[in-house]
C-alpha positions as a Markdown table, in Angstrom:
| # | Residue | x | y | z |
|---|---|---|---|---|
| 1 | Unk | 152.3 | 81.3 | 105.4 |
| 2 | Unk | 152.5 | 78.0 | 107.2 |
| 3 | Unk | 154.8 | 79.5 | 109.5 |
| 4 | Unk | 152.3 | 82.5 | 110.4 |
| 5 | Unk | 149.6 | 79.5 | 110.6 |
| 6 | Unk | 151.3 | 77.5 | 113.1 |
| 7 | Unk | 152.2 | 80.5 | 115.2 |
| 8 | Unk | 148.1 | 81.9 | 115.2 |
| 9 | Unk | 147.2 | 77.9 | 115.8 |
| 10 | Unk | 149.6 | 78.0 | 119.0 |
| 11 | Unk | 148.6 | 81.5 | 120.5 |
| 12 | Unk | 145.0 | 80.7 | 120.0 |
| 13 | Unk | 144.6 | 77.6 | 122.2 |
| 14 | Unk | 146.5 | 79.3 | 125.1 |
| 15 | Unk | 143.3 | 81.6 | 125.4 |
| 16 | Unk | 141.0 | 78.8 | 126.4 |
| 17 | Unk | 140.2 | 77.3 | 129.7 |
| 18 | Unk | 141.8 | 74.3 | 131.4 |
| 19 | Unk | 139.2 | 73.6 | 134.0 |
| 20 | Unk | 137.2 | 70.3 | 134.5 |
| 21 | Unk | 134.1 | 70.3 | 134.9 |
| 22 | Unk | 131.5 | 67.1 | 135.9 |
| 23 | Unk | 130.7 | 64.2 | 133.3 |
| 24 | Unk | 127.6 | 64.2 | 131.8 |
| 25 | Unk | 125.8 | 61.2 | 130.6 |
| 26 | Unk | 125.1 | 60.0 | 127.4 |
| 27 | Unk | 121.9 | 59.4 | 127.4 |
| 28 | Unk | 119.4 | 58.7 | 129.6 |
| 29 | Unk | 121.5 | 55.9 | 131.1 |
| 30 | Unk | 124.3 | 56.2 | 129.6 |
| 31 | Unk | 128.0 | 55.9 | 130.8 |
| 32 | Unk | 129.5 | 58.9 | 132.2 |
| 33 | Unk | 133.2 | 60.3 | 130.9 |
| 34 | Unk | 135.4 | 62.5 | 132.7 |
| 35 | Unk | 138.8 | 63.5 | 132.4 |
| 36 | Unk | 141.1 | 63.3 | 135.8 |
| 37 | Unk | 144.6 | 65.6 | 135.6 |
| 38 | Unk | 147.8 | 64.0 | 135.4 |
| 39 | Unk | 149.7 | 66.5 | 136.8 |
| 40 | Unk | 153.3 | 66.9 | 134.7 |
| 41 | Unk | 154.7 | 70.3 | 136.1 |
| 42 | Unk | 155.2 | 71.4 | 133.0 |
| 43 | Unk | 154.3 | 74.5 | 131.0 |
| 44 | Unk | 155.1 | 73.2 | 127.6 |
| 45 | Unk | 152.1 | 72.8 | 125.0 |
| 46 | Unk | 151.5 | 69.0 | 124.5 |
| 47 | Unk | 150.1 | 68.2 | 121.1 |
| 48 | Unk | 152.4 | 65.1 | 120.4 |
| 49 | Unk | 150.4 | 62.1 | 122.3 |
| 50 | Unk | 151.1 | 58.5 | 122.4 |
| 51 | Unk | 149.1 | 56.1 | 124.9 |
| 52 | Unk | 150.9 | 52.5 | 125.2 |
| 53 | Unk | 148.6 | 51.5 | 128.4 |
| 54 | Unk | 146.3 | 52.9 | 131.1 |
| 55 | Unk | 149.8 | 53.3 | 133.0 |
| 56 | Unk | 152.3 | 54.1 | 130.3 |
| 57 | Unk | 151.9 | 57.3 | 128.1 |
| 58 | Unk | 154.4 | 59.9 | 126.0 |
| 59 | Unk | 153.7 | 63.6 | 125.4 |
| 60 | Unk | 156.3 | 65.6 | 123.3 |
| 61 | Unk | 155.5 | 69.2 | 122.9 |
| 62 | Unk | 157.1 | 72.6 | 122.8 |
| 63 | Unk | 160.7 | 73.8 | 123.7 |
| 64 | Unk | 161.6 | 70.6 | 122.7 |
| 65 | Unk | 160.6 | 69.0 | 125.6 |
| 66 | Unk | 159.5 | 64.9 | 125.8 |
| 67 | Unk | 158.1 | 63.7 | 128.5 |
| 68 | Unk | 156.8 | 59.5 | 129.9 |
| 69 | Unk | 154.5 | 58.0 | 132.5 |
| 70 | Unk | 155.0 | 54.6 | 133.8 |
| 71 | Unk | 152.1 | 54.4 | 136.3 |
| 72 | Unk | 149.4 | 56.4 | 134.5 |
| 73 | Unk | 150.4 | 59.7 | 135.6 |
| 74 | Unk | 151.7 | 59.7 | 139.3 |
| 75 | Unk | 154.7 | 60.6 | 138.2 |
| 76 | Unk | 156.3 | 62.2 | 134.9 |
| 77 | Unk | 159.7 | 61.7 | 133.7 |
| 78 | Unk | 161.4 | 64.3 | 131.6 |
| 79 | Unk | 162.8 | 62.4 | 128.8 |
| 80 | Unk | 163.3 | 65.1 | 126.6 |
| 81 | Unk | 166.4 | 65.1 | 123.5 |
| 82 | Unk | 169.1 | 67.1 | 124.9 |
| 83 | Unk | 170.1 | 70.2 | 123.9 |
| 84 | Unk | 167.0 | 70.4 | 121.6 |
| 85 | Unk | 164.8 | 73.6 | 121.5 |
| 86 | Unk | 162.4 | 72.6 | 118.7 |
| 87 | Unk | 158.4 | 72.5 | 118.5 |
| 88 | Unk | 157.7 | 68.6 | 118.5 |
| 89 | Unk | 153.7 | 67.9 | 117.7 |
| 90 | Unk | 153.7 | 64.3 | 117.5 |
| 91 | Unk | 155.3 | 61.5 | 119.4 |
| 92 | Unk | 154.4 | 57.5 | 118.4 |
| 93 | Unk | 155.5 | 54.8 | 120.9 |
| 94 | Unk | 155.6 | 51.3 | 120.6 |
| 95 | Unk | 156.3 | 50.7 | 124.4 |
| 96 | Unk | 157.8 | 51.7 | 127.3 |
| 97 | Unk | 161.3 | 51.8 | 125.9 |
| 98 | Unk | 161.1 | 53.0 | 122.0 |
| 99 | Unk | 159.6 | 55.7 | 120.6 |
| 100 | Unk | 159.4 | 58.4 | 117.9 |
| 101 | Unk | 158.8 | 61.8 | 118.1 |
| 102 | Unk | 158.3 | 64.6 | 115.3 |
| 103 | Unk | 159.8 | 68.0 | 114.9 |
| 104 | Unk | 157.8 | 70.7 | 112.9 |
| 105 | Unk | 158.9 | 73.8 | 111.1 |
| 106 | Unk | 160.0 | 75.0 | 107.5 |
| 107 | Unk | 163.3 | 73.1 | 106.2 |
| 108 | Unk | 165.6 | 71.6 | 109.0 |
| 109 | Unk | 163.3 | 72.4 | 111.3 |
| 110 | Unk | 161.1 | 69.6 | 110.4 |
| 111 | Unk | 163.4 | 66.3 | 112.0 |
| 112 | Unk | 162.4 | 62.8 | 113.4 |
| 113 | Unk | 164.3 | 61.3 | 116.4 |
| 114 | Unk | 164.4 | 57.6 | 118.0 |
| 115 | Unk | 164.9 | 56.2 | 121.3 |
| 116 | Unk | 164.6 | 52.3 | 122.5 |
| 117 | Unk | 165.7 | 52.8 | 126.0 |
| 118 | Unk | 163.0 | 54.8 | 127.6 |
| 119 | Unk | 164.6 | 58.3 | 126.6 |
| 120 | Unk | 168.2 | 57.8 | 128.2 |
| 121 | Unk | 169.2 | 57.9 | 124.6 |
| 122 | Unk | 168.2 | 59.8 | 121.4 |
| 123 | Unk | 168.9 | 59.3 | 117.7 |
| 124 | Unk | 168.2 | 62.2 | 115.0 |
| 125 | Unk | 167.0 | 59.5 | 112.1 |
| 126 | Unk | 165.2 | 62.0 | 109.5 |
| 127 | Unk | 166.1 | 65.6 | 109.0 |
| 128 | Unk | 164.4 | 67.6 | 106.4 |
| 129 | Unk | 166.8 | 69.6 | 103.7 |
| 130 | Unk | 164.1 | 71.0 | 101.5 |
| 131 | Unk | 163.5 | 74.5 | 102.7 |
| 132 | Unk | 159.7 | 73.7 | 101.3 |
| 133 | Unk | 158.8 | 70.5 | 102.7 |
| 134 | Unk | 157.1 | 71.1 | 106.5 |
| 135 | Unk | 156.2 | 68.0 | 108.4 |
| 136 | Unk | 152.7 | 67.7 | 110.0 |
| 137 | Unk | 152.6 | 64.3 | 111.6 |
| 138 | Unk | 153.7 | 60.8 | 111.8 |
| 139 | Unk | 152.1 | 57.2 | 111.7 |
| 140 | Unk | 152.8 | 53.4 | 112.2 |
| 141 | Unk | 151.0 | 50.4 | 110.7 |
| 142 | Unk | 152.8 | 48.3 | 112.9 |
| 143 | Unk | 156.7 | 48.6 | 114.9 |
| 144 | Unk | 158.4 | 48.5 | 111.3 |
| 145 | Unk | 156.7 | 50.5 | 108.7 |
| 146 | Unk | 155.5 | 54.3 | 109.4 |
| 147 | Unk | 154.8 | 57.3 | 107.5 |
| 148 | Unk | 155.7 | 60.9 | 108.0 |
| 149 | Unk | 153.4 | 63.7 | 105.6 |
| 150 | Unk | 154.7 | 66.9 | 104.6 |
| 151 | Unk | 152.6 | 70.0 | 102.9 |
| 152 | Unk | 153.1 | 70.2 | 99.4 |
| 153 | Unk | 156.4 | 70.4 | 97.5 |
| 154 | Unk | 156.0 | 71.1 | 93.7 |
| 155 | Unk | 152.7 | 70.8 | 93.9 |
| 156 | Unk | 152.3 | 67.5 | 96.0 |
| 157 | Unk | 152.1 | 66.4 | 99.1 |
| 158 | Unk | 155.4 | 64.5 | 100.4 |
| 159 | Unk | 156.0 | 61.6 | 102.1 |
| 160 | Unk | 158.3 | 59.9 | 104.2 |
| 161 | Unk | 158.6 | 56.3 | 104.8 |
| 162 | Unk | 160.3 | 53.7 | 107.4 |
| 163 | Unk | 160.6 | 49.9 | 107.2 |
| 164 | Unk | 162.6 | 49.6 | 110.6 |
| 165 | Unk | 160.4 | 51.3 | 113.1 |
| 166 | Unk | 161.6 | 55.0 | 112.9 |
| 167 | Unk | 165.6 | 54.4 | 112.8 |
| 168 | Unk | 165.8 | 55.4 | 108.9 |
| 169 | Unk | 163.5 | 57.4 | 106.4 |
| 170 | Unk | 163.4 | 58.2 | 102.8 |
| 171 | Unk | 161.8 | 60.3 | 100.6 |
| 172 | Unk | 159.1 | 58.3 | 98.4 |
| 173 | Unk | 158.1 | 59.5 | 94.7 |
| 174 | Unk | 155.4 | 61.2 | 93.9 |
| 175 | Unk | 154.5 | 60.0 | 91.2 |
| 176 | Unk | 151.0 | 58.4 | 92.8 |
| 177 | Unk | 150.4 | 61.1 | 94.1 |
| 178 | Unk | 147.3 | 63.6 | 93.1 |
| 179 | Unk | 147.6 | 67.4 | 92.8 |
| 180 | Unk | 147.4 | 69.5 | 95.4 |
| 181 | Unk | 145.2 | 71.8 | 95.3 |
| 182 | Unk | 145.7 | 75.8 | 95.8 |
| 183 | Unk | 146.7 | 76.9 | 99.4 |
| 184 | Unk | 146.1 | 72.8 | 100.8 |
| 185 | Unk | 147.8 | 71.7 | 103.3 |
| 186 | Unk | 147.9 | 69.7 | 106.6 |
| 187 | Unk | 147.3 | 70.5 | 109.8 |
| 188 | Unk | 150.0 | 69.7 | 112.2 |
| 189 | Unk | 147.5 | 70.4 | 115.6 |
| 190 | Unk | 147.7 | 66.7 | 117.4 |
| 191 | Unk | 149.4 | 64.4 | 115.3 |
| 192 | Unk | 146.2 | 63.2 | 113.9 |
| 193 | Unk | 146.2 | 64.5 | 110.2 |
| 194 | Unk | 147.4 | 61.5 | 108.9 |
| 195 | Unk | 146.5 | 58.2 | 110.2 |
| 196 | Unk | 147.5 | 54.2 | 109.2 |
| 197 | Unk | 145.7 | 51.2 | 109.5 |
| 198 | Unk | 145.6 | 47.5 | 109.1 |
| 199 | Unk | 148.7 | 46.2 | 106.4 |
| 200 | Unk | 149.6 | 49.1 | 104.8 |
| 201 | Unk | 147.0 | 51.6 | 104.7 |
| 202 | Unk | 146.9 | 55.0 | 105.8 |
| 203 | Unk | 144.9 | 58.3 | 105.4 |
| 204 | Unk | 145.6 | 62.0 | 105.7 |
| 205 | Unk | 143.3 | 64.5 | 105.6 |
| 206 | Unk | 143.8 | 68.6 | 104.5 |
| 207 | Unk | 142.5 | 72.0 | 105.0 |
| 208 | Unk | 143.2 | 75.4 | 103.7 |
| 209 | Unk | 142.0 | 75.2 | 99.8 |
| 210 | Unk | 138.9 | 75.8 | 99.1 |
| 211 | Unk | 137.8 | 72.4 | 100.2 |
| 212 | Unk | 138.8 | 69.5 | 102.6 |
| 213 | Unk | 140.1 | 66.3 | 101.4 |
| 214 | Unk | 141.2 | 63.1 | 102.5 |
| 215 | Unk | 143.6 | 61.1 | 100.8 |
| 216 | Unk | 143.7 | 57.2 | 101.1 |
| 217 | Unk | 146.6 | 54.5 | 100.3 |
| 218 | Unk | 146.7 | 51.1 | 100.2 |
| 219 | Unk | 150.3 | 50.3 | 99.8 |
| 220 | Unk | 151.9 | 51.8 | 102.3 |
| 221 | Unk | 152.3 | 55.2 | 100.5 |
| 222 | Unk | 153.0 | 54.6 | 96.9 |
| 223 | Unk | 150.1 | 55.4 | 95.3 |
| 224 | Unk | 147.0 | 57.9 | 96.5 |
| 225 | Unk | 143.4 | 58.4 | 95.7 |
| 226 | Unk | 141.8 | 61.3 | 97.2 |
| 227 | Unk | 138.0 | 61.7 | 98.1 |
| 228 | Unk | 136.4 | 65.5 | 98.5 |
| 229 | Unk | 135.0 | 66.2 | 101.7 |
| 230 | Unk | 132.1 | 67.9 | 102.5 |
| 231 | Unk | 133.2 | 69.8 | 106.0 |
| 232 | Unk | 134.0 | 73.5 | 105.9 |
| 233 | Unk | 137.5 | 74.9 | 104.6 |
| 234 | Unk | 139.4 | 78.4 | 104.8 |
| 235 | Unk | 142.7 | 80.0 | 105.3 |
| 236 | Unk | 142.7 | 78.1 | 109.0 |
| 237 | Unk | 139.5 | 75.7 | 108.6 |
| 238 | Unk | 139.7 | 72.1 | 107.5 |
| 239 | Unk | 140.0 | 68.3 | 108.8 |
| 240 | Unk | 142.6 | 68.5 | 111.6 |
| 241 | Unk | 141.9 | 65.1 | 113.3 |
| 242 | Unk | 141.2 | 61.6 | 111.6 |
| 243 | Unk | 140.1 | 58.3 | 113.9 |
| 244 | Unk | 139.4 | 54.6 | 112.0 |
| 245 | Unk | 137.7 | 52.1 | 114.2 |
| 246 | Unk | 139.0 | 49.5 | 111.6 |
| 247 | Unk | 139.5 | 49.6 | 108.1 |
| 248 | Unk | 136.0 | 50.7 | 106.9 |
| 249 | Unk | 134.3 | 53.3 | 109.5 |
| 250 | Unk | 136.3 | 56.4 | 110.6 |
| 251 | Unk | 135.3 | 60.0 | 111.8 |
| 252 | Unk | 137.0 | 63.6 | 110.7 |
| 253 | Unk | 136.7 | 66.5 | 112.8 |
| 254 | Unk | 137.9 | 70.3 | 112.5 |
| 255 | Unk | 136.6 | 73.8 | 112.0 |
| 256 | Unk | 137.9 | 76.6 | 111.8 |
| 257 | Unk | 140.9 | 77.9 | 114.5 |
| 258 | Unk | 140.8 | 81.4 | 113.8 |
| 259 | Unk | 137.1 | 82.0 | 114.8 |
| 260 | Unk | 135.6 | 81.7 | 118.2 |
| 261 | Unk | 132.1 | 81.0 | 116.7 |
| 262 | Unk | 130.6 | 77.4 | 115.7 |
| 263 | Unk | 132.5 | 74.9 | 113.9 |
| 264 | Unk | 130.5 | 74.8 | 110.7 |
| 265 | Unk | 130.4 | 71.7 | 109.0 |
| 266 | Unk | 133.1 | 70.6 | 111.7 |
| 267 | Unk | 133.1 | 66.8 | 111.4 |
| 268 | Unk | 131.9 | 63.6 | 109.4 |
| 269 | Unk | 132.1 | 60.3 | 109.1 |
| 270 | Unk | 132.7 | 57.6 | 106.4 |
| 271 | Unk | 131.4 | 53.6 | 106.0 |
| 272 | Unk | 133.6 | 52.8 | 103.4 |
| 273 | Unk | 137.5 | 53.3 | 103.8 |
| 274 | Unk | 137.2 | 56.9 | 102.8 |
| 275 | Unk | 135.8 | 56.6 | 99.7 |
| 276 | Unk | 133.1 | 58.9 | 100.3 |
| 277 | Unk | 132.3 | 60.9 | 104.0 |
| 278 | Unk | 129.2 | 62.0 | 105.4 |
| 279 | Unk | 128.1 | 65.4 | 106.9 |
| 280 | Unk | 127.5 | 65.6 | 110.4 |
| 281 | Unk | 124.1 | 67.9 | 111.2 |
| 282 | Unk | 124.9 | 71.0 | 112.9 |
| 283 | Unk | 122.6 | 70.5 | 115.7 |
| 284 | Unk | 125.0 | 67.0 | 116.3 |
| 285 | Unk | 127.9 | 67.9 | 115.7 |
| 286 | Unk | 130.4 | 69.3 | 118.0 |
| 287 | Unk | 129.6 | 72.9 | 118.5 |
| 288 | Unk | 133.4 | 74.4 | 118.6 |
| 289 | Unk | 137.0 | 73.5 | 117.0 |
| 290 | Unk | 138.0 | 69.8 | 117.4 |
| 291 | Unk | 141.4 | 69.3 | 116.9 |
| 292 | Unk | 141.9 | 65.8 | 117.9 |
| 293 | Unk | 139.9 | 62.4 | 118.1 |
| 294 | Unk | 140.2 | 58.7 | 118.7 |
| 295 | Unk | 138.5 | 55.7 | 118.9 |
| 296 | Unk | 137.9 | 53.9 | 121.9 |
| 297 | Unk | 139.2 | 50.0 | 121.6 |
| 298 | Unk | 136.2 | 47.4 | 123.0 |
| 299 | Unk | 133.2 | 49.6 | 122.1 |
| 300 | Unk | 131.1 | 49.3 | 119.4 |
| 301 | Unk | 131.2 | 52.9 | 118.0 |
| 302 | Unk | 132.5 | 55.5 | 120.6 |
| 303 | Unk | 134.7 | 57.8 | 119.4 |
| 304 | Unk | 136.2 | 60.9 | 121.3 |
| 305 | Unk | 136.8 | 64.4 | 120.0 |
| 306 | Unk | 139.2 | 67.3 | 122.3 |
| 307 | Unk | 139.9 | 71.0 | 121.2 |
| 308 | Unk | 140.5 | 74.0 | 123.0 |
| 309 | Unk | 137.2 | 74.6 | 124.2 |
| 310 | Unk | 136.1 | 70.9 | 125.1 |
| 311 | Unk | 135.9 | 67.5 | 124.8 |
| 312 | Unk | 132.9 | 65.6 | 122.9 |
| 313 | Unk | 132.1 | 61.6 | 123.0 |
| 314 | Unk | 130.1 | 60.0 | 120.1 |
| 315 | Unk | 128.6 | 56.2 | 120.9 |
| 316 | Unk | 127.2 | 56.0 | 117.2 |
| 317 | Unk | 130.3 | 56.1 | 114.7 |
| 318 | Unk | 130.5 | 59.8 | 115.0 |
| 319 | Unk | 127.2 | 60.2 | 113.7 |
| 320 | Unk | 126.3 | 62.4 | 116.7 |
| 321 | Unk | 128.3 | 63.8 | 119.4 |
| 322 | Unk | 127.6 | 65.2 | 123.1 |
| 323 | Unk | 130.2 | 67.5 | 125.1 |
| 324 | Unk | 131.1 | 65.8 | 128.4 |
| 325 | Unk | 134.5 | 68.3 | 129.4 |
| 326 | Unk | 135.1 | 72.4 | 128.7 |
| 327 | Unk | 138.6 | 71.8 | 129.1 |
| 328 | Unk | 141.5 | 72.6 | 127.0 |
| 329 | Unk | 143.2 | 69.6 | 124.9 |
| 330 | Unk | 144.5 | 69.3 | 121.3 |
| 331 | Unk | 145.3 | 66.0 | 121.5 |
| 332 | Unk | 143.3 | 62.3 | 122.3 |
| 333 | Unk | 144.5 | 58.7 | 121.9 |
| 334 | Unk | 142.8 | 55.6 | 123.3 |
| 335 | Unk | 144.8 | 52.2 | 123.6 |
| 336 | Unk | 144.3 | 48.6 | 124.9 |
| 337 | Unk | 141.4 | 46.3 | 126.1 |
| 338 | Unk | 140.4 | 45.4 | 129.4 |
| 339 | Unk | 142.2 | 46.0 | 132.4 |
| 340 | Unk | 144.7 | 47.8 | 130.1 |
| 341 | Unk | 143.2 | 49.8 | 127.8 |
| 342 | Unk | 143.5 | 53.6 | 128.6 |
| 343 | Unk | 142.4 | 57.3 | 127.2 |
| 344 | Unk | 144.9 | 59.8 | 127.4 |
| 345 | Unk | 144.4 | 63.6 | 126.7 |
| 346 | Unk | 146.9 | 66.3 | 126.2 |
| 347 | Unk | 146.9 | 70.2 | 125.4 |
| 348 | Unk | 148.4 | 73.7 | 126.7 |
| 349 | Unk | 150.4 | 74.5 | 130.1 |
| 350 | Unk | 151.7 | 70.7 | 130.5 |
| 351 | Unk | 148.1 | 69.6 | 130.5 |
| 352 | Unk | 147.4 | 65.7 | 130.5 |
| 353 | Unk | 144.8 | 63.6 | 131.5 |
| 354 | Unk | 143.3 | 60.3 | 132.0 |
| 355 | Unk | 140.1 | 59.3 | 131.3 |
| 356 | Unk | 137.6 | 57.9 | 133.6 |
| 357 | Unk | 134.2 | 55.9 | 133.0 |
| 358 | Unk | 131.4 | 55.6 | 135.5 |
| 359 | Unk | 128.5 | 53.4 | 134.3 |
């Protein structure tokens, strides 16, 4: 089933527009957002994102391909794992030089790889052997300790830990882990469905049962406690993205991929670590699928959201959101401060872009 997901999730998106269209201000005087194309001259699918800078920037996407910017998108190197043919939907970099990138699918399918020089060099460092487990997405604290979540296995949700930056993983109990619940799982859209903070927190959210959920740790993935949430669920509806501004206000966005129509009770936000989320109003809330989102280092409260059919920008918390792009990203990731600090977007047909302000 997760397989026939994945494959509907990835027709879907190719059906949507890629064109850019003018900014629009938020707000009477507000800033104006636009995304300008970064040319890769690729064809690949992009939903593995990882902004370092305004100039530097990974995307890792279909046919195994991996690809890195040094000058914010002039050029594009292909710095791809050779020989490798597999569907890779999220990439974390630390820099320039060392990176991580994730390999979806059922069993084997489902591998991490390393490089620390740039790409010249490529180290499998996780390969899946239970023909249950599939991967979604991968996350780091910090350059030692990350987390990698698989859909459920017996029930629960599986996770994979490193202490040394990506080169080695294992397994962890799950024992503090709750329940899954019926047909949960995690969406594995833009890299986003599971998240880590500050120390050793994380949080991954799910889709799929008959309700949402985000799950919350506080020990770098030993133990869980999962909050309901109250934005829509299905077969192919759920929380596909999760964005924390720090380590008490976040935002959730999602819908429903298989539909065309509005995302219904597509995103929310939370004040408290995850404890508890709150409905966004139909009437602010992005009015499609949102696949991705991110916060935007040095505001106060802007957050972005990307999906097939657009991009949206919040300046309250996520509280309410205005569409600013109708172009055709699944993934977003913001980086930086001050002359450094950079927006990157990424989706279908070697798509990536950088963002631009105009106040």
């Amino acid at each position: 089933m997760k397989t026939l997901r994945i494959a509907a999730l990835a027709a879907g998106v190719l059906l949507a527009t890629t064109q850019l269209v003018p900014a629009q201000a938020v707000g009477q005087h507000g800033p104006k957002y636009q995304w300008e194309v970064k040319p890769t001259g690729s064809t690949s699918q992009f939903r593995g994102l990882a902004a370092v800078s305004k100039d530097v920037a990974w995307v890792a996407g279909s046919n195994g391909q991996v690809l890195r910017t040094l000058d914010g998108g002039k050029k594009w190197q292909n710095v791809s794992p050779p020989g490798q043919t597999l569907l890779f939907r999220d990439v974390e970099a630390f820099d320039a030089k060392r990176a991580v990138v994730l390999a979806i699918g059922n069993g084997e399918d489902s591998r991490i790889f390393r490089t620390a020089d740039g790409g010249k060099t490529w180290a499998e460092a996780f390969r899946n052997t239970d023909p249950v487990a599939f991967y979604d997405c991968l996350d780091f604290n910090n350059s030692r300790n990350g987390l990698a979540l698989s859909d459920p296995v017996d029930g629960k949700f599986r996770i994979a830990a490193t202490s040394d930056g990506g080169k080695s993983w294992k397994v962890q109990p799950t024992k503090g882990m709750p329940a899954a619940l019926p047909g949960e799982f995690a969406f594995a859209a833009s890299g986003t469905c599971l998240v880590a903070g500050a120390g050793r927190t994380a949080w991954f959210a799910t889709g799929g049962g008959d309700r949402p959920r985000v799950f919350r740790t506080y020990d770098g993935g030993r133990s869980w406690k999962v909050t309901d949430s109250p934005m829509g669920s299905g077969e192919a509806a759920g929380i596909f993205s999760l964005s924390f501004r720090n380590q008490l206000h976040g935002v959730a966005v999602g819908g429903d991929f298989a539909t065309e129509g509005d995302a219904v009770k597509g995103a929310s936000y939370t004040s408290d670590g995850g404890r508890s989320w709150k409905l966004v109003p139909a009437d602010k809330a992005p009015k499609k699928y949102r696949s991705g989102s991110a916060y935007v280092p040095g505001t106060a409260k802007t957050f972005l959201a990307v999906g097939p059919t657009g991009s949206d920008v919040s300046v309250d918390g996520g509280r309410s959101w205005t569409q600013f792009d109708s172009g055709n990203y699944d993934s977003v990731e913001c980086v930086g401060h001050g002359r450094q600090a950079g927006c990157w977007a990424s989706g279908a047909k070697g798509l990536v872009s950088r963002l631009s302000v105009t106040r």
